[in-house]
C-alpha positions in Angstrom: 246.3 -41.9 158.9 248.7 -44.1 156.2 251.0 -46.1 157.6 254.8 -44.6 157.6 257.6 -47.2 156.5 261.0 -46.6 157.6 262.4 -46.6 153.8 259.4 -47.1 150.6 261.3 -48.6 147.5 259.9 -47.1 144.2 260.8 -50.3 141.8 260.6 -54.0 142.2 263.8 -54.9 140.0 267.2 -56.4 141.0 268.2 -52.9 142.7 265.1 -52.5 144.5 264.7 -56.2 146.1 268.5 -56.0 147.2 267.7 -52.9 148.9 265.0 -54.5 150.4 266.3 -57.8 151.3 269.7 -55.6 152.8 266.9 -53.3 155.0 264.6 -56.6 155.6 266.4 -58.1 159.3 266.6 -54.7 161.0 263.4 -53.3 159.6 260.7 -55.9 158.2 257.4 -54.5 158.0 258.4 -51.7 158.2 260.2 -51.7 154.8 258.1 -51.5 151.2 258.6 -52.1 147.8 256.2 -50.4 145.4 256.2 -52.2 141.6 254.7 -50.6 138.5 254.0 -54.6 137.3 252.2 -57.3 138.7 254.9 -59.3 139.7 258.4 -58.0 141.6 261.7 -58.7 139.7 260.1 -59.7 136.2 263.1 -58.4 134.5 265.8 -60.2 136.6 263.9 -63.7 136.1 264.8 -63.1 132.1 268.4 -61.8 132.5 271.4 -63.7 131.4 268.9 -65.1 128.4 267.2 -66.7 131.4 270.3 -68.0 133.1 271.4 -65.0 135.2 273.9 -63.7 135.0 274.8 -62.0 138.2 278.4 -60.2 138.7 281.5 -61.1 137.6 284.9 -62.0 139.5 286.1 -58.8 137.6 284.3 -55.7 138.4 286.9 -53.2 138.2 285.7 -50.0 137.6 287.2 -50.1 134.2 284.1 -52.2 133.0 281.7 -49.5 133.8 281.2 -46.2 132.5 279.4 -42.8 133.8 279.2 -39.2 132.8 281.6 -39.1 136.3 284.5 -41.5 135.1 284.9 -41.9 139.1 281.9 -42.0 140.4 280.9 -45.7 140.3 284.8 -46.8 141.4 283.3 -46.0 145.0 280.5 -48.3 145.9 282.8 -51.4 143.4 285.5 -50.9 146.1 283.4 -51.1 148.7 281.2 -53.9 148.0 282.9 -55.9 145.8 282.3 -59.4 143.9 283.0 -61.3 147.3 280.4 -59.2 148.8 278.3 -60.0 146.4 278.5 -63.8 146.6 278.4 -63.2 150.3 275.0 -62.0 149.8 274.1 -64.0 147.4 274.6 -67.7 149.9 272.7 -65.9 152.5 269.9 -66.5 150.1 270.8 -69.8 149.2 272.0 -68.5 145.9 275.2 -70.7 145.3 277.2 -69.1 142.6 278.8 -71.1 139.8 282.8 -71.6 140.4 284.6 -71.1 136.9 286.2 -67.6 136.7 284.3 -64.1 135.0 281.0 -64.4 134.2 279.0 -65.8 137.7 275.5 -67.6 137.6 273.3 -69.2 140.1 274.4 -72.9 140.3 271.0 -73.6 138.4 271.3 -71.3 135.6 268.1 -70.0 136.3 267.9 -66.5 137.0 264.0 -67.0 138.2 265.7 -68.9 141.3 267.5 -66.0 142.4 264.0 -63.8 142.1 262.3 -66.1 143.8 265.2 -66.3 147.0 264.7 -62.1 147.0 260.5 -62.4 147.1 260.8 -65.2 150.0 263.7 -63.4 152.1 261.1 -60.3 151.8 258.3 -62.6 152.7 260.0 -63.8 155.5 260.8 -60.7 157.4 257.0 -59.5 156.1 258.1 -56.7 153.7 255.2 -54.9 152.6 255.1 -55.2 148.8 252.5 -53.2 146.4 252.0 -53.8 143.0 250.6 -52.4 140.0 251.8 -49.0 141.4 252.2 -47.4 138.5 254.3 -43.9 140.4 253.2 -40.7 139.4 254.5 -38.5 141.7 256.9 -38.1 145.0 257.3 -35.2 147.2 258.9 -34.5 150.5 257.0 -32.4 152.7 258.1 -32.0 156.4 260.5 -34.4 156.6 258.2 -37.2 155.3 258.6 -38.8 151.3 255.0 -39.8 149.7 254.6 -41.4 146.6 251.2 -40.9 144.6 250.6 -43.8 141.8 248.5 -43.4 138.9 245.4 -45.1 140.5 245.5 -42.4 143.8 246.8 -45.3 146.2 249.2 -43.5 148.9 252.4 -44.6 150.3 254.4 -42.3 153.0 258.1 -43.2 154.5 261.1 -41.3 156.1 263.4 -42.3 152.9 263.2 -42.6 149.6 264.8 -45.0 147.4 264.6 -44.8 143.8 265.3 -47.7 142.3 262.6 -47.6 139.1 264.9 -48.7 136.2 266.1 -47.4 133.1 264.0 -47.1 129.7 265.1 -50.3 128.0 262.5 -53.0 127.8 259.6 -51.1 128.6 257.3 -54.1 128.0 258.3 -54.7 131.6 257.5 -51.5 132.8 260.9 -49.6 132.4 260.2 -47.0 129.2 262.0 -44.1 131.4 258.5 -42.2 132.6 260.0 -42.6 136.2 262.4 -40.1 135.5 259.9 -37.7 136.0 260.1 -38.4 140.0 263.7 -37.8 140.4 263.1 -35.0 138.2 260.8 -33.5 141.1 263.5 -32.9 143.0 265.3 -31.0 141.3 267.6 -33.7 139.5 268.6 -33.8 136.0 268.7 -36.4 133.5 271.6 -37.2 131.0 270.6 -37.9 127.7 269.5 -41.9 127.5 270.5 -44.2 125.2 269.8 -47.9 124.4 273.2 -50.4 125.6 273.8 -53.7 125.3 271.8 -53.7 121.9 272.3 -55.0 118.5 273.7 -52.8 116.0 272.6 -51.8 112.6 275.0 -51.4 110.1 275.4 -50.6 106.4 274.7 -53.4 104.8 276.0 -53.8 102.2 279.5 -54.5 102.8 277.9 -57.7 105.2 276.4 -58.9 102.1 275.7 -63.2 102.4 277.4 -63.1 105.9 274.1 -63.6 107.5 274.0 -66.1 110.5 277.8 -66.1 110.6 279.9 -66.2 114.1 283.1 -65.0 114.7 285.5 -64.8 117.5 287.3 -61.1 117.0 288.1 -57.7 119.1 285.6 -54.9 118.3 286.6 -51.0 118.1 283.6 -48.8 118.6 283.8 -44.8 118.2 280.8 -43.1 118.6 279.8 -40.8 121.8 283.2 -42.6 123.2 285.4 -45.0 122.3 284.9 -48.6 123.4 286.9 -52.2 122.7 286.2 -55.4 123.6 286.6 -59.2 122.7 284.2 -62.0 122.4 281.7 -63.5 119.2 280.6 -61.4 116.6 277.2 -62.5 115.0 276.4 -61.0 111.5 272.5 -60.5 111.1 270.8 -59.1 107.7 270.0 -55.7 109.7 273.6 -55.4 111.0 275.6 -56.9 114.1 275.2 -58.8 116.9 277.0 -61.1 119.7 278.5 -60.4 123.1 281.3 -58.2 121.7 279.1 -55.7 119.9 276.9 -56.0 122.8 279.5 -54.4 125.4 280.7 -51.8 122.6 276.9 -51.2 121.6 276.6 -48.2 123.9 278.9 -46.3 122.7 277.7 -46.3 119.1 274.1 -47.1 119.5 273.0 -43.7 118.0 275.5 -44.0 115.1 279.2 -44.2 114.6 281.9 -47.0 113.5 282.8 -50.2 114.8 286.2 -52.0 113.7 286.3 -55.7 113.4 289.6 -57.9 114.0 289.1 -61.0 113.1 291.6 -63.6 114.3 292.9 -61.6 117.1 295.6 -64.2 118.5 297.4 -63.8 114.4 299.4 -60.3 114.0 298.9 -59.0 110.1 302.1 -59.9 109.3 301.6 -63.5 110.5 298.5 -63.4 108.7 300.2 -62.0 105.7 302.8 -65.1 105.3 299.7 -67.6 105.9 298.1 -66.3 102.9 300.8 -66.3 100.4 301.4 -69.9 101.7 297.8 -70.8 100.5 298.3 -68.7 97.2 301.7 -70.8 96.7 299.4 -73.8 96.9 296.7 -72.4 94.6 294.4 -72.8 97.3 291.7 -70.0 98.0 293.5 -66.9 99.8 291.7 -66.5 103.5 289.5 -70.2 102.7 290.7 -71.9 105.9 292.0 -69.1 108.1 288.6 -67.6 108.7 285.0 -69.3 107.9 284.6 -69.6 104.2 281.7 -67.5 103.8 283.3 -64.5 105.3 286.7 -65.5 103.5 284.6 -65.2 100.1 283.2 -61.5 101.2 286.5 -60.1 102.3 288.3 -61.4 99.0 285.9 -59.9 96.7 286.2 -56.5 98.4 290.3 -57.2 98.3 290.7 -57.8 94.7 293.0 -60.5 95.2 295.3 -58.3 97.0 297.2 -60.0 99.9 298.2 -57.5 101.6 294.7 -55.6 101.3 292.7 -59.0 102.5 294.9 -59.4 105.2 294.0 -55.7 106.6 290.4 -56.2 106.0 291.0 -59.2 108.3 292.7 -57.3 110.9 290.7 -54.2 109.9 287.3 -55.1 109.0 285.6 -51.3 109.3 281.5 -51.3 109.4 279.7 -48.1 109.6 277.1 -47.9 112.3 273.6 -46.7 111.3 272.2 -47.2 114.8 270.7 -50.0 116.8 267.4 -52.3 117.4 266.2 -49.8 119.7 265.1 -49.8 123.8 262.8 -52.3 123.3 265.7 -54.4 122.3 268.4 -53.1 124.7 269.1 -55.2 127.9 270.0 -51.8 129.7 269.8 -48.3 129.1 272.7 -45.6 129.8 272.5 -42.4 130.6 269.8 -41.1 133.7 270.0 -39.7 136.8 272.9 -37.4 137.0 275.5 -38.9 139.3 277.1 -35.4 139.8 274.4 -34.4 142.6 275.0 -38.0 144.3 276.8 -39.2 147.2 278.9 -42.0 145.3 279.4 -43.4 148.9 275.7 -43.7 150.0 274.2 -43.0 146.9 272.0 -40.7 149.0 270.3 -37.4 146.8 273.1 -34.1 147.4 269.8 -32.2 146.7 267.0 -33.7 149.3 268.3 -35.5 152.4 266.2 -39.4 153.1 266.6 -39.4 149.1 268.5 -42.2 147.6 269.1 -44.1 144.3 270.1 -47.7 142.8 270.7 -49.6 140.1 269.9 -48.7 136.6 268.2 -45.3 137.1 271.6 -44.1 137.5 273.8 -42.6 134.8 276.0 -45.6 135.1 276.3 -48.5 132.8 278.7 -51.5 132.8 280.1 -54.2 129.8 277.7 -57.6 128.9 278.5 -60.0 131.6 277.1 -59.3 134.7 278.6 -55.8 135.4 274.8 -54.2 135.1 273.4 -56.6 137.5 276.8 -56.1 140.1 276.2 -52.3 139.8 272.2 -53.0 141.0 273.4 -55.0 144.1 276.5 -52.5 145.1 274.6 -49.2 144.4 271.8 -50.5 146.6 274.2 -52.4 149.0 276.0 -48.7 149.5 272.0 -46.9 149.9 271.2 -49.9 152.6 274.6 -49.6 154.5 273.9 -46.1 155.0 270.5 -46.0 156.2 271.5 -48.9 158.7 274.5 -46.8 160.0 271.9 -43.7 160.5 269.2 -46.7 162.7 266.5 -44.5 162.6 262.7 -46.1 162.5 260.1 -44.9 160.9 258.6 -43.3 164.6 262.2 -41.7 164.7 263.5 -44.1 167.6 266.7 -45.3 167.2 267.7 -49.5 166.6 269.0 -49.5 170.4 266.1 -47.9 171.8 263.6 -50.1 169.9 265.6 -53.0 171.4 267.1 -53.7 167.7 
């Protein structure tokens, strides 16, 4: 007969080692972690651009978003960025000490993978890779999970932790869905996030390669703002600020630039009849001299005009670079028939969820990552609290 774990993880990403690593001191061997890839955590290693990025010291709910406004407000509250850095040390992950965007002292996100395999080693996690999941059932009170290549595994819960469908050259291109879909759970529509944007181009014309520090209005399937660079690219957009507003437009909308978001227009205004006083070019000086040469060409010399293009610089969005681009994807696994509290299934009890897979997506800088550890944080807490083994002995009367 297989071996029953207590809990069998489907996914070997952020989520689904934190689960683990949570479960690992009361359970050990008797947790596992099934990865479609060779190696666990392949995507976290690259995240951050390699530095990893992991939480932030904001994570109000208002950074995140979800076809339930409320629903990820729950597990945030409860396990918040102290929690997180909590966690984190118990590792020997030491988190850097300026405020917002947290990293591992090292800037290497591979060290924080590599502090999740050996905490799994250590309390002799059972680990299978190359387990490509076809197909999960429940069937009298026991979860099994079939992968392509007819291996077997068998456990009391069920924790779905496989991703989302960005990047599927590491094994996430959204196939998974297909085994929440089993039990009777829908999926949102799924979109690429955190993605470059294309754009007409034409009104970017010669702005190639240029960087600029602005707020960015997005309207698309919602309205999104944020502030941070703005890269211009020969396709369309890039940077950290079209990057948080990227979801929201990704299949097509308008973005709104503001360039020099500390000036007000009318401050803006009197600087650039000072420069025409002095014969000097209009926006030269004020903004980089590339982009000062686009904008006054498409403001006939009009001050007033430039200085609204300025403020107001409005780009028509075309699309984006696609999943394979995206850092994340949004959209999945409707939250609606989730406990936001436990993250457990409302459809099939033992049935749980974390991270991406979710329909639940956060801003660039660190929110995505924050929402892998709290959602499976929340799925761990609660099958702790219940203390049930895999024989169906509780903690106490296993001598835990």
């Amino acid at each position: 007969m297989d071996k029953l774990y207590h809990t069998l993880i489907v996914g070997g990403g952020a989520a689904g080692l934190i689960a683990a690593a949570r479960l690992a001191d009361r359970y050990g061997g008797e947790i596992a972690v099934a990865e479609r890839g060779e190696r666990l955590g392949r995507k976290l290693s690259l995240s951050g651009n390699g530095q990893g990025n992991l939480t932030n010291s904001d994570v109000s709910p208002a950074h995140y978003r979800s076809g339930e406004k409320a629903f990820p407000a729950v597990a945030l509250k409860e396990f918040p960025f102290e929690s997180a850095e909590r966690f984190y040390r118990t590792l020997g992950i030491f988190l850097t000490r300026e405020a917002g965007k947290k990293y591992p002292l090292s800037k290497q996100a591979s060290a924080v993978t590599d502090a999740l395999r050996c905490a799994l080693e250590r309390e002799k996690v059972v680990t299978k890779t190359g387990f490509c999941a076809l197909k999960a059932e429940k069937q009298r009170g026991v979860f099994t999970v079939t992968a392509e290549d007819g291996r077997r595994l068998s456990a009391k819960h069920l924790i779905l932790a496989f991703g989302g469908k960005a990047a599927k050259h590491l094994g996430t291109d959204g196939t998974s869905y297909a085994l929440a879909e089993g039990f009777g759970h829908r999926i949102t529509a799924v979109y690429p996030a955190l993605v470059q944007l294309t754009t007409q181009t034409e009104p970017i014309r010669g702005l190639k390669g240029i960087k600029a520090e602005a707020t960015v209005f997005a309207e698309g399937r919602y309205r999104a703002e944020s502030r941070g660079e703005v890269l211009f690219t020969d396709y369309g957009v890039s940077g950290s600020a079209i990057f948080s507003v990227s979801g929201a437009v990704s299949g097509g909308g308008r973005i709104e630039i503001g360039f020099l978001p500390e000036v007000s227009e009318q401050e803006l205004i009197k600087m650039l009849k000072a420069r025409a006083a002095l014969g000097l070019p209009l926006a030269g000086g004020i903004v980089h001299n590339q982009l000062a040469r686009v904008l006054e060409k498409q403001a006939r010399g009009e001050i007033g005009k430039l200085a609204s293009l300025i403020k107001k610089f409005s780009l028509p969005v075309t699309g984006s670079l696609g999943f394979d681009a995206a850092q994340v994807s949004a959209g999945g696994v409707d939250v609606r028939d989730i406990d936001a509290r436990t993250m457990e299934s409302k459809l099939v009890r033992g049935l749980y969820f974390a991270g991406e897979a979710m329909d639940v997506d956060g801003d660039c800088g660190g929110y995505n990552l924050h929402w892998a550890y709290a959602s499976a944080s929340a799925a761990a807490a609660h099958l702790l609290q219940n203390g049930e083994t895999a024989n169906g002995k509780t903690g106490e009367e296993d001598g835990a």
